[in-house]
C-alpha positions, 0 to 999 in steps of 0.5 A, spaced: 816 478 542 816 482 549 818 489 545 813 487 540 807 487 546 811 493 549 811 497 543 803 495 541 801 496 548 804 504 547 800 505 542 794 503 545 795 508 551 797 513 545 791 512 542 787 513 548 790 519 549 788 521 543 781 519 543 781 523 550 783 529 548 779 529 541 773 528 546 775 533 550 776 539 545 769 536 542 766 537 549 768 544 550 767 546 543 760 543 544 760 547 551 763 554 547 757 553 542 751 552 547 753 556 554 746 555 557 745 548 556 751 547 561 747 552 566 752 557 565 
């Protein structure tokens, strides 16, 4: 049972990971698409 709460915590932190750099490649294409909302 503690390695099932082990490996289920993992995919947790997997899947954040996930959601973070999803998030991020969405904030720089967003960035790419409009320069000058950024004051760039």
């Amino acid at each position: 049972m503690i390695i099932n709460t082990a490996k289920d915590s993992f995919l947790k932190i997997e899947n954040v990971i996930l959601i973070q750099i999803m998030f991020a490649t969405d904030k720089f294409s967003i960035r790419a698409r409009h320069p000058q909302s950024f004051g760039i």
